[in-house]
PyMOL Python script that loads the backbone (N, CA, C, O; Angstrom):
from pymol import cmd

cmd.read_pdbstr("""\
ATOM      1  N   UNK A   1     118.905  98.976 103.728  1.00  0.00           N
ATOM      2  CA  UNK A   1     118.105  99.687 104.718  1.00  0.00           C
ATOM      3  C   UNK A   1     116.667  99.212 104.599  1.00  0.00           C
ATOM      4  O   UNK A   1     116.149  98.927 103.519  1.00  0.00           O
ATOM      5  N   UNK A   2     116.108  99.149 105.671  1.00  0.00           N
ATOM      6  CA  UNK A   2     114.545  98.182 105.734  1.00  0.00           C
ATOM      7  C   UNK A   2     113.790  99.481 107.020  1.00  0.00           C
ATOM      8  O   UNK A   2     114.278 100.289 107.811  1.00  0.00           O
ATOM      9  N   UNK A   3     112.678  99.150 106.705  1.00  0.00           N
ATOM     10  CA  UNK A   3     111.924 100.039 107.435  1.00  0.00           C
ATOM     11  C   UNK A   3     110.722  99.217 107.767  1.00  0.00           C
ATOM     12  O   UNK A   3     110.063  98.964 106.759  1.00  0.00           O
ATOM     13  N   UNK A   4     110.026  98.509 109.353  1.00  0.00           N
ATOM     14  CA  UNK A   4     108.819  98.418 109.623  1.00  0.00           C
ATOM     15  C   UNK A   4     108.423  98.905 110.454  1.00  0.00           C
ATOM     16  O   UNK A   4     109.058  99.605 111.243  1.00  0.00           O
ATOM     17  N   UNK A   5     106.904  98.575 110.494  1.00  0.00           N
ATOM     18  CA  UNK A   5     106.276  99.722 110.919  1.00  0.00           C
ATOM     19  C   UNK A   5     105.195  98.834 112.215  1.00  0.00           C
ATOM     20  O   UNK A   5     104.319  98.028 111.903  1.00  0.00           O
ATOM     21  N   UNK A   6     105.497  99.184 113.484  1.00  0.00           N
ATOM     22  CA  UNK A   6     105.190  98.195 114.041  1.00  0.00           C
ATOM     23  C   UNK A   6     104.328  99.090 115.527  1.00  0.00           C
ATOM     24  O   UNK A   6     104.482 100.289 115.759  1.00  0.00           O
ATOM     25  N   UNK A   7     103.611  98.317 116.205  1.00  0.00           N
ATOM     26  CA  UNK A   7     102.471  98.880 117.322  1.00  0.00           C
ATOM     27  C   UNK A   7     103.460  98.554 118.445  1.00  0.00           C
ATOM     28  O   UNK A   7     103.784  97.368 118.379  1.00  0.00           O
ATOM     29  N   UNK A   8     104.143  99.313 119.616  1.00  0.00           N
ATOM     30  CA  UNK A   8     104.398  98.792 120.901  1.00  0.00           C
ATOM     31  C   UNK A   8     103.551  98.906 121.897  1.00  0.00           C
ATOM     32  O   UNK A   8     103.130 100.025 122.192  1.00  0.00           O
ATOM     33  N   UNK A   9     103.223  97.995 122.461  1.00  0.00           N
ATOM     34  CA  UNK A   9     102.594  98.369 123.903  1.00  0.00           C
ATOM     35  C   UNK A   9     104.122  98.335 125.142  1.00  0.00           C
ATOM     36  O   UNK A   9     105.218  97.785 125.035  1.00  0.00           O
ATOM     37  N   UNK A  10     103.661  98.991 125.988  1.00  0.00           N
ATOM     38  CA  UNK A  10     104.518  98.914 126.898  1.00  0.00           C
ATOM     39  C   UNK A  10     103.558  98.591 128.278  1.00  0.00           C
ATOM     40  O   UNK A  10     102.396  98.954 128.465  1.00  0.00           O
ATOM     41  N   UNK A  11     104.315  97.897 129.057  1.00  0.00           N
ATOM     42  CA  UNK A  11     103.458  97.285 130.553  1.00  0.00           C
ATOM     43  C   UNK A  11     103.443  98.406 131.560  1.00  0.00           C
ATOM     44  O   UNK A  11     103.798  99.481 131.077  1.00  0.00           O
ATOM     45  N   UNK A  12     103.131  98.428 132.794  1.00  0.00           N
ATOM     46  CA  UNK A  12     103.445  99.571 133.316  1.00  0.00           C
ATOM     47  C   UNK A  12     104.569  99.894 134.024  1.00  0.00           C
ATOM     48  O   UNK A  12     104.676 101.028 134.491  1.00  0.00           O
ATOM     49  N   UNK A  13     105.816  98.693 134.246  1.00  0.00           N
ATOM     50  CA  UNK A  13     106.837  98.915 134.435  1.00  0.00           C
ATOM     51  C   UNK A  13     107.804  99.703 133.473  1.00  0.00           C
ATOM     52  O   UNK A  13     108.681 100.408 133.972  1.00  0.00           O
ATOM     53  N   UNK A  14     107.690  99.618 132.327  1.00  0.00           N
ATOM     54  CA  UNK A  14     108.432 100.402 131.662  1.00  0.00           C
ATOM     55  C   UNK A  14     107.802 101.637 130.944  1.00  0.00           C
ATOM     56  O   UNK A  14     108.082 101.854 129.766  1.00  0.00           O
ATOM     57  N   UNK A  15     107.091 102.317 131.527  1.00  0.00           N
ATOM     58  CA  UNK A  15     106.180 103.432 131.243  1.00  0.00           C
ATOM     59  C   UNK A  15     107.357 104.651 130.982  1.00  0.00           C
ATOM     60  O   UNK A  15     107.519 105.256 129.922  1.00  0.00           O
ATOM     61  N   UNK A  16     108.172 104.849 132.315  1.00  0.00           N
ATOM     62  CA  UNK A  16     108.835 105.980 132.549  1.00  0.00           C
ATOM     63  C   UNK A  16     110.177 105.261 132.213  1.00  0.00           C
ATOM     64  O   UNK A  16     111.201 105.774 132.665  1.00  0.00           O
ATOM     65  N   UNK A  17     110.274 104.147 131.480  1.00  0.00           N
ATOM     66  CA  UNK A  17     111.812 103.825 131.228  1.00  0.00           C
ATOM     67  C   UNK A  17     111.953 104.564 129.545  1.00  0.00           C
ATOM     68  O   UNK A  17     111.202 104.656 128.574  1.00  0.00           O
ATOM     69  N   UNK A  18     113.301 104.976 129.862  1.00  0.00           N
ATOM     70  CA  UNK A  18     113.725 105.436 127.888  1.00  0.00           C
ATOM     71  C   UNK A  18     114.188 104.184 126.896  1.00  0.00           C
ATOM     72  O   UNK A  18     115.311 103.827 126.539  1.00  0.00           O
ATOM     73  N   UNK A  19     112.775 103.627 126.575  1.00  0.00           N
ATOM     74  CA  UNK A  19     113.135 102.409 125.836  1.00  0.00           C
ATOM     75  C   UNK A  19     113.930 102.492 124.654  1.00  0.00           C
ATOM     76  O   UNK A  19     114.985 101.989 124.267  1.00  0.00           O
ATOM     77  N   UNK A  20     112.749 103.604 124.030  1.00  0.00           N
ATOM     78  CA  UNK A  20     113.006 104.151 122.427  1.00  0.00           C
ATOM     79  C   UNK A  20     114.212 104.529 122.129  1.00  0.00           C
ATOM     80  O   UNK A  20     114.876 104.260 121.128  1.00  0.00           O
ATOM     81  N   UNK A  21     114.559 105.381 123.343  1.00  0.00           N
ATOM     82  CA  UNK A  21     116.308 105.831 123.443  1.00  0.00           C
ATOM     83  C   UNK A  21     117.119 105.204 122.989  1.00  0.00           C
ATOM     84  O   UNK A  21     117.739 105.559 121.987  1.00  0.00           O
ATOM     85  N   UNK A  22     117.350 103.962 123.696  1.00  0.00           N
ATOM     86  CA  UNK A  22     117.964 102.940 124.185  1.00  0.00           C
ATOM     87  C   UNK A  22     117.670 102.196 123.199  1.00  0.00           C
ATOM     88  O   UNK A  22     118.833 102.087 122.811  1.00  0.00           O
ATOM     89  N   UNK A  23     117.116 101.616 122.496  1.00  0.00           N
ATOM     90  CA  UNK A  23     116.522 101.329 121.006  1.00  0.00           C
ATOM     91  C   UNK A  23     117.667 102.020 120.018  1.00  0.00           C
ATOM     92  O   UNK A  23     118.485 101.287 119.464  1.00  0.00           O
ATOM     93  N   UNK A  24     117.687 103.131 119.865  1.00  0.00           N
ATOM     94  CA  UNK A  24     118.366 104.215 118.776  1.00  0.00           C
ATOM     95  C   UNK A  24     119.584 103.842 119.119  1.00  0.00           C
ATOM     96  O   UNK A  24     120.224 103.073 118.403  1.00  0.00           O
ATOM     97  N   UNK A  25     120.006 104.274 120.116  1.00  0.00           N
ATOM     98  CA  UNK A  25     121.241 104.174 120.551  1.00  0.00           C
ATOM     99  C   UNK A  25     122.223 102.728 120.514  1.00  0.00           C
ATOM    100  O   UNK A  25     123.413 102.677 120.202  1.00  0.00           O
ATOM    101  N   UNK A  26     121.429 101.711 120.886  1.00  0.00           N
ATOM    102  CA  UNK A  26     122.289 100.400 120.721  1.00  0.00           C
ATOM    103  C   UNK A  26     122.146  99.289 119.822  1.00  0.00           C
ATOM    104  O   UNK A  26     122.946  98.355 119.758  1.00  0.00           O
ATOM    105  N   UNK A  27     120.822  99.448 118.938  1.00  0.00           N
ATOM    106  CA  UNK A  27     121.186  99.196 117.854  1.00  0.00           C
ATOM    107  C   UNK A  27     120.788 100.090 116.729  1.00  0.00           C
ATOM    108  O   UNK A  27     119.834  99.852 115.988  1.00  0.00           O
ATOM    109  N   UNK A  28     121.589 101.160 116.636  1.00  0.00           N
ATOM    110  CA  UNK A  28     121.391 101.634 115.287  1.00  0.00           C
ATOM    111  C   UNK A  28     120.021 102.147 114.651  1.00  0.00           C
ATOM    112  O   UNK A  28     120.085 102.911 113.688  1.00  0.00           O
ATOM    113  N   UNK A  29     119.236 101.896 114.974  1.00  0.00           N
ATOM    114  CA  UNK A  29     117.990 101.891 114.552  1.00  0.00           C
ATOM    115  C   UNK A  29     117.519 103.315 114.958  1.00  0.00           C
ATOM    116  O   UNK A  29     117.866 103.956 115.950  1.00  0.00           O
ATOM    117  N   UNK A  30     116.497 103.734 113.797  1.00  0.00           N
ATOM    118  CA  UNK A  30     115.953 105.105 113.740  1.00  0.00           C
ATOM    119  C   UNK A  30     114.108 105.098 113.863  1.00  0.00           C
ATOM    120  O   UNK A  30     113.413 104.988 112.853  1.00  0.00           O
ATOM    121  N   UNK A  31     113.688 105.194 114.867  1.00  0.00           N
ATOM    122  CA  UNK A  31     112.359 105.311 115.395  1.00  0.00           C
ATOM    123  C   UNK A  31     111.964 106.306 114.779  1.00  0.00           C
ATOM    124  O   UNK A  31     112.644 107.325 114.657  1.00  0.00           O
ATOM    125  N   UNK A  32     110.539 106.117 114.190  1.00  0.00           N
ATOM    126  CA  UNK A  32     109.830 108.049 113.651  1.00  0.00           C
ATOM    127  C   UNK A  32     108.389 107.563 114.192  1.00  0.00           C
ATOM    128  O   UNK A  32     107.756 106.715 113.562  1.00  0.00           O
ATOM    129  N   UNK A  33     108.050 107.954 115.011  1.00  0.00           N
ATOM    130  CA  UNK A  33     107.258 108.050 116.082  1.00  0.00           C
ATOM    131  C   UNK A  33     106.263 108.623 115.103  1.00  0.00           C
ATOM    132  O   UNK A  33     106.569 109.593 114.411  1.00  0.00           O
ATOM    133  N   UNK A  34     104.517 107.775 114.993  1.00  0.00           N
ATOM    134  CA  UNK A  34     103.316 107.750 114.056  1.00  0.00           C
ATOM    135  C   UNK A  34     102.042 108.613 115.114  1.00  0.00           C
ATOM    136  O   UNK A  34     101.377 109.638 114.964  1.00  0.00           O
ATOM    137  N   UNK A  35     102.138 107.725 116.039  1.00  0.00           N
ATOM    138  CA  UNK A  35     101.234 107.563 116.771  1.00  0.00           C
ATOM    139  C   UNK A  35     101.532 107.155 118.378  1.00  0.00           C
ATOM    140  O   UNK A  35     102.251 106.175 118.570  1.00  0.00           O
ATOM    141  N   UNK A  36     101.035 107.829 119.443  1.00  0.00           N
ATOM    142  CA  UNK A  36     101.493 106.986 120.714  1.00  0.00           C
ATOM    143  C   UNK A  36     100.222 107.867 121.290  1.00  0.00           C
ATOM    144  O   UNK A  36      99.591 108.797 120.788  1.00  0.00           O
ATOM    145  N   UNK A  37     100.087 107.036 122.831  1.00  0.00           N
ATOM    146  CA  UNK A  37      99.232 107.042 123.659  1.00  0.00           C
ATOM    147  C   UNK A  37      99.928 106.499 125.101  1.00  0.00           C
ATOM    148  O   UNK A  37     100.085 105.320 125.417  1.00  0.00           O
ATOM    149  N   UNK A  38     100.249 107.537 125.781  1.00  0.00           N
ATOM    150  CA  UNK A  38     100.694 106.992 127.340  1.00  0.00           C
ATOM    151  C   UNK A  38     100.275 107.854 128.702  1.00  0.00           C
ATOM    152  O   UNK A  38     100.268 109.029 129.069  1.00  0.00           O
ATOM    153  N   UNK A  39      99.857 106.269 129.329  1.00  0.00           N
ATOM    154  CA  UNK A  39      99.064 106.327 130.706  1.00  0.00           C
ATOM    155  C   UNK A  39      99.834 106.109 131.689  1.00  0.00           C
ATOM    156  O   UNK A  39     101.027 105.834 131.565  1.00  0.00           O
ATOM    157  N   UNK A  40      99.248 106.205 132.732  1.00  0.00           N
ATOM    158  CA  UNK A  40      99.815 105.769 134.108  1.00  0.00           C
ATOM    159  C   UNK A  40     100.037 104.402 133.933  1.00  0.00           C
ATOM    160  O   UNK A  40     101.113 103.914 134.278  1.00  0.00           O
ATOM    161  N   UNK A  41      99.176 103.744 133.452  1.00  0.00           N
ATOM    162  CA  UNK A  41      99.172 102.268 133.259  1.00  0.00           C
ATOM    163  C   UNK A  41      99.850 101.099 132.229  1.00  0.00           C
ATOM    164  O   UNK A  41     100.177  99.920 132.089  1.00  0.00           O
ATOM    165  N   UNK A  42      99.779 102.408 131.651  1.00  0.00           N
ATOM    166  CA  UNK A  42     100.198 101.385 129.749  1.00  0.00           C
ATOM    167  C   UNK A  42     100.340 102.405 128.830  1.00  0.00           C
ATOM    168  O   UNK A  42      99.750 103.484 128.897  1.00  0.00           O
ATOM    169  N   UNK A  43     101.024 102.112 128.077  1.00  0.00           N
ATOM    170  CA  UNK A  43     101.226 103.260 126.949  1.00  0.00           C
ATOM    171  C   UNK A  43     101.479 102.224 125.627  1.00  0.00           C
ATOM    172  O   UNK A  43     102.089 101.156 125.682  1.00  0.00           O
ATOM    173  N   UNK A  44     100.781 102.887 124.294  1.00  0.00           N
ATOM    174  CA  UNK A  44     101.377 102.437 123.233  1.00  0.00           C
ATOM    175  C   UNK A  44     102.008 103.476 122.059  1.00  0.00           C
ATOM    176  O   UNK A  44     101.594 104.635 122.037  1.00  0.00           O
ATOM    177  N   UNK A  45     102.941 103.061 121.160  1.00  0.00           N
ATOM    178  CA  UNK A  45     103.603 104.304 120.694  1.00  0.00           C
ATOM    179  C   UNK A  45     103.512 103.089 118.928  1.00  0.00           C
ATOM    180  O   UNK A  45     103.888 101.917 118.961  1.00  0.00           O
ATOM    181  N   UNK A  46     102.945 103.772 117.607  1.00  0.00           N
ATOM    182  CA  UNK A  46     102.512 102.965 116.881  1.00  0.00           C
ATOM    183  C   UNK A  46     103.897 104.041 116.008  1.00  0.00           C
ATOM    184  O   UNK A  46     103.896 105.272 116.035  1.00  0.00           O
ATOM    185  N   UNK A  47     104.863 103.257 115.367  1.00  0.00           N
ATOM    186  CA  UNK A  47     106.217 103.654 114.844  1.00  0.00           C
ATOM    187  C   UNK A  47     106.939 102.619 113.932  1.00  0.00           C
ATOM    188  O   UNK A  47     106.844 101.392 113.964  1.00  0.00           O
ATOM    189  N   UNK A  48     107.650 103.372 113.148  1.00  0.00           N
ATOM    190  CA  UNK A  48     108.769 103.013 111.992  1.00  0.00           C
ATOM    191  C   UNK A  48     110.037 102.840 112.438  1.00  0.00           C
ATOM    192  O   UNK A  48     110.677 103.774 112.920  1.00  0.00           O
ATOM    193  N   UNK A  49     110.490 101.680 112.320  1.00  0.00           N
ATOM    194  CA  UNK A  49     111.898 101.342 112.789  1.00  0.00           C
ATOM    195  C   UNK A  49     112.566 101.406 111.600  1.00  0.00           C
ATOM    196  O   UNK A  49     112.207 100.615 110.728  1.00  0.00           O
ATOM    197  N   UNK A  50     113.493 102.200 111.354  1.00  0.00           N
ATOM    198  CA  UNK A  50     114.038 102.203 109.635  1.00  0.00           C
ATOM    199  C   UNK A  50     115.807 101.731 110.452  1.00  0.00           C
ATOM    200  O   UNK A  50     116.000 101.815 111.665  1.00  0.00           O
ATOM    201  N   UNK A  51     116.665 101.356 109.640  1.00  0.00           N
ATOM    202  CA  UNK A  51     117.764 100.618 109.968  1.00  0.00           C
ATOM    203  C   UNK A  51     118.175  99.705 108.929  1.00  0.00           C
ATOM    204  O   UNK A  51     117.597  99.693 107.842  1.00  0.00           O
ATOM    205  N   UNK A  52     119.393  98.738 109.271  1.00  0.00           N
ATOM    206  CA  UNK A  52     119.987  97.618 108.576  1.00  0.00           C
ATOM    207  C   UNK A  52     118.794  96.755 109.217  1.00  0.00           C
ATOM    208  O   UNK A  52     118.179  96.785 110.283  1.00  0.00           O
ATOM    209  N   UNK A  53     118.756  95.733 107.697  1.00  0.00           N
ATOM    210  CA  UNK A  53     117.240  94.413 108.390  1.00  0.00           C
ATOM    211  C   UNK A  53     117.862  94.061 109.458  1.00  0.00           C
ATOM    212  O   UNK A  53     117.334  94.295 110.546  1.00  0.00           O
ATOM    213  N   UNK A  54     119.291  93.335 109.375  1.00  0.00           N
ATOM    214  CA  UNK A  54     119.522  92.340 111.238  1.00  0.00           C
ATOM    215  C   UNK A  54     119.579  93.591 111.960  1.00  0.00           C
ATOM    216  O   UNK A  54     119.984  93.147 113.035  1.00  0.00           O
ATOM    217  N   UNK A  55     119.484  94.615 112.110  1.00  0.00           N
ATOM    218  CA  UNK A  55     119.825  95.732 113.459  1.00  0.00           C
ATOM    219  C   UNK A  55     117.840  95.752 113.655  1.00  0.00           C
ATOM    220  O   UNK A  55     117.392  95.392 114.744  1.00  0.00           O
ATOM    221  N   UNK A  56     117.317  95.982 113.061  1.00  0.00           N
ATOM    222  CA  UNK A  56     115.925  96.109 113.281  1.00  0.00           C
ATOM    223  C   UNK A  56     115.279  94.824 113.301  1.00  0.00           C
ATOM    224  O   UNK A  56     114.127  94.760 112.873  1.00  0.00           O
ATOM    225  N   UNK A  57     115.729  94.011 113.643  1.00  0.00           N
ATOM    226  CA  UNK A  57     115.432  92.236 113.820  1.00  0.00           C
ATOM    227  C   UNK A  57     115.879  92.294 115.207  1.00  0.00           C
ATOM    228  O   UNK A  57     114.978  92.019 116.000  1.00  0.00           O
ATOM    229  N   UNK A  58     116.906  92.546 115.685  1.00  0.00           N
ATOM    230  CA  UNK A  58     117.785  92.573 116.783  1.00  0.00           C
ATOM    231  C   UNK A  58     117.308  93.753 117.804  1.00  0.00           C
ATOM    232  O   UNK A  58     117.752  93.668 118.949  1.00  0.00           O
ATOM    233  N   UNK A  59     116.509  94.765 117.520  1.00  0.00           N
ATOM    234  CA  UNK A  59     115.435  95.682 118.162  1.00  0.00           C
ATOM    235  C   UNK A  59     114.332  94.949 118.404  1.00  0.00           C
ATOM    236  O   UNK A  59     113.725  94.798 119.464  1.00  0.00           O
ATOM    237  N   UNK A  60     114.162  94.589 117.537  1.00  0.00           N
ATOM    238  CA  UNK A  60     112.529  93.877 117.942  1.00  0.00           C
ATOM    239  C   UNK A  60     112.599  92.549 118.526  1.00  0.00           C
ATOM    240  O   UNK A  60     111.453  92.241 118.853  1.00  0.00           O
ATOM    241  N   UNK A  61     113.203  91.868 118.732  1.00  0.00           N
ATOM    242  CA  UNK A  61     113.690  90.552 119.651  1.00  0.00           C
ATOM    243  C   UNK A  61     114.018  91.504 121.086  1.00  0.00           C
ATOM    244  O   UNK A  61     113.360  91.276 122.100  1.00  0.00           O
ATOM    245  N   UNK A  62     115.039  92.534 121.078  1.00  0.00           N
ATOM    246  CA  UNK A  62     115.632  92.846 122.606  1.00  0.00           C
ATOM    247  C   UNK A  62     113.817  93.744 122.843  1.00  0.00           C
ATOM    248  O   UNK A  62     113.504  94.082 123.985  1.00  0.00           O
ATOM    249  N   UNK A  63     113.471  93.837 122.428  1.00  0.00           N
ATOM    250  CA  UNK A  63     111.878  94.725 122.875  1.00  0.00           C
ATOM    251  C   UNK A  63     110.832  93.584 123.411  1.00  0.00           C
ATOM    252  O   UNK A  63     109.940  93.723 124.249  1.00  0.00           O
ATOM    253  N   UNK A  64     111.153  92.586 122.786  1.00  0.00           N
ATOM    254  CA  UNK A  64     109.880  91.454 123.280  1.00  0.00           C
ATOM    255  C   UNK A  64     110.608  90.528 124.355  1.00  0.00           C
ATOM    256  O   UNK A  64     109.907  89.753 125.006  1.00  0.00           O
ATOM    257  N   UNK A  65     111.975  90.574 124.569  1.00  0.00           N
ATOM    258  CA  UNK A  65     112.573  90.008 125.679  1.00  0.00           C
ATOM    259  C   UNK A  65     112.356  91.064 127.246  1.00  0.00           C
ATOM    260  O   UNK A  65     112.093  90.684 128.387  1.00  0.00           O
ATOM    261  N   UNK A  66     112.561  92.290 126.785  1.00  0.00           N
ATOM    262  CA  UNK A  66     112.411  93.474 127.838  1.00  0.00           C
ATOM    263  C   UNK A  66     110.987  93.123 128.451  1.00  0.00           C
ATOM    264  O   UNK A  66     110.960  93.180 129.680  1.00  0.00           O
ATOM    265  N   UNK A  67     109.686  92.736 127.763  1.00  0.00           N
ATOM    266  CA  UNK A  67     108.596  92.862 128.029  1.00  0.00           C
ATOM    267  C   UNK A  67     107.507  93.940 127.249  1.00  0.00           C
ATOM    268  O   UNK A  67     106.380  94.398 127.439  1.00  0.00           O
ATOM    269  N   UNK A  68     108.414  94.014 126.427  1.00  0.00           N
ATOM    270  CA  UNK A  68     107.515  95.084 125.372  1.00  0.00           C
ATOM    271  C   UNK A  68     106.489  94.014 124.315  1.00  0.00           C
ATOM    272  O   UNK A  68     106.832  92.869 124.021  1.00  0.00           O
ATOM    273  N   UNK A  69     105.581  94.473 123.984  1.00  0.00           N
ATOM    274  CA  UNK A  69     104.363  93.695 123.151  1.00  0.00           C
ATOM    275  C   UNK A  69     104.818  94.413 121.689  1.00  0.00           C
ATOM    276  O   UNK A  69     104.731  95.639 121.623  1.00  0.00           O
ATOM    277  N   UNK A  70     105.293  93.671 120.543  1.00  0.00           N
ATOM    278  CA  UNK A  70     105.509  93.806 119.685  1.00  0.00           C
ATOM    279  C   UNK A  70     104.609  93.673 118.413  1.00  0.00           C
ATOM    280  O   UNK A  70     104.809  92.551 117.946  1.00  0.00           O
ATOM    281  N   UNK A  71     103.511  94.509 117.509  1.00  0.00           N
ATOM    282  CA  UNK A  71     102.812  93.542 116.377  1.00  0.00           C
ATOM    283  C   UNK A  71     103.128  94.441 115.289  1.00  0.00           C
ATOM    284  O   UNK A  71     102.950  95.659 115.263  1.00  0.00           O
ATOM    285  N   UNK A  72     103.536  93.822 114.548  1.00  0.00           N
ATOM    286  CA  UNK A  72     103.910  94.102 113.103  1.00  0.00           C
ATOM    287  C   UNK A  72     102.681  94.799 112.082  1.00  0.00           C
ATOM    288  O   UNK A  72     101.911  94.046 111.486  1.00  0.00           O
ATOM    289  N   UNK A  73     102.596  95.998 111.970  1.00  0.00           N
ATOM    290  CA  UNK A  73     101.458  96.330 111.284  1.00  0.00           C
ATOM    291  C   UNK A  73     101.733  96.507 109.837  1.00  0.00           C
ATOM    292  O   UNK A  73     102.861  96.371 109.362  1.00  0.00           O
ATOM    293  N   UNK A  74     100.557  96.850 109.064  1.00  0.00           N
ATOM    294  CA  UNK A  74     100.733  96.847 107.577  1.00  0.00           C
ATOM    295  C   UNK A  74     101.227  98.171 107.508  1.00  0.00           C
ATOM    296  O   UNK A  74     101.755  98.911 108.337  1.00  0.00           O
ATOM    297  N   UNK A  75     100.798  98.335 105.818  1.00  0.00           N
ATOM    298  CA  UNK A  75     101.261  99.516 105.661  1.00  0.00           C
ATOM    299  C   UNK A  75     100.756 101.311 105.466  1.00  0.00           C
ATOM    300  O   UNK A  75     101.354 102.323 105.101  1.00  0.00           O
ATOM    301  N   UNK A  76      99.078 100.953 106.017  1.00  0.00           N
ATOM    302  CA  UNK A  76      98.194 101.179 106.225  1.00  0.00           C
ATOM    303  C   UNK A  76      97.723 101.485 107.762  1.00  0.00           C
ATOM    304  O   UNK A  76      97.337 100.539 108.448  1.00  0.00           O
ATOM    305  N   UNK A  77      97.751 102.545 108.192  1.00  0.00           N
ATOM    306  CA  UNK A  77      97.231 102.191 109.574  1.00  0.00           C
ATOM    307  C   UNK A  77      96.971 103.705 110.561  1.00  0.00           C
ATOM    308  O   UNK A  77      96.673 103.731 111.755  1.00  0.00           O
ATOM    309  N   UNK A  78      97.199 104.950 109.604  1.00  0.00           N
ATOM    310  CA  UNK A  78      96.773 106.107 109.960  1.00  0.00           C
ATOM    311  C   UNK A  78      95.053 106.360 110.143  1.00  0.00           C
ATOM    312  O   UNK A  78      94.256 105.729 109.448  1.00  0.00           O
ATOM    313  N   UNK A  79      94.678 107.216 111.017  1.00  0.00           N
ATOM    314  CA  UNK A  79      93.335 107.001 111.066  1.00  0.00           C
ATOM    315  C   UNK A  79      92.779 108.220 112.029  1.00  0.00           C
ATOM    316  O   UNK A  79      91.577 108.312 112.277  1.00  0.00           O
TER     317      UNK A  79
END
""", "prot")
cmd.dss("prot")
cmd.show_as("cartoon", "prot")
cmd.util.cbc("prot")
cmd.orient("prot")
C-alpha cells in the first residue's frame, strides 16, 4: 500500500464532472481530500491517493489523460 499526496487542478470542463468518484471506484484507490478550492472556472482539490503503487500510478496517468493537471507534492504542504 503506497500513499501520495498530490495538487489537482481541474479545467473548467470537468468542474461539475465526479472525477474523484470515478477515481475510487475504478481503480481502487482511496482519495482523503486535504485541501480544495472550486470555481466556476477551475477548481483545485490538494489530496492523498492511498492504494496498491500500480492502481495509484494508473489514477494518476487516467487523470492527466482526462485533462486533469497533476503535481506531485511533498510531504509538507498544510498551511
Amino acid at each position: 500500500m503506497t500513499s501520495v499526496r498530490v495538487k489537482l487542478t481541474f479545467p473548467e470542463n470537468l468542474i461539475k464532472e465526479p472525477v474523484i468518484g470515478r477515481l475510487a471506484r475504478e481503480f481502487d484507490v482511496l482519495p482523503n481530500i486535504r485541501r480544495a478550492n472550486v470555481e466556476e472556472k477551475v477548481g483545485w482539490i490538494v489530496c492523498e491517493l492511498a492504494g496498491d503503487e500500480k492502481a495509484v500510478e494508473r489514477a494518476i496517468d487516467w487523470l492527466v489523460k482526462l485533462g486533469v493537471e497533476v503535481n506531485r507534492l511533498s510531504d509538507v504542504v498544510e498551511s
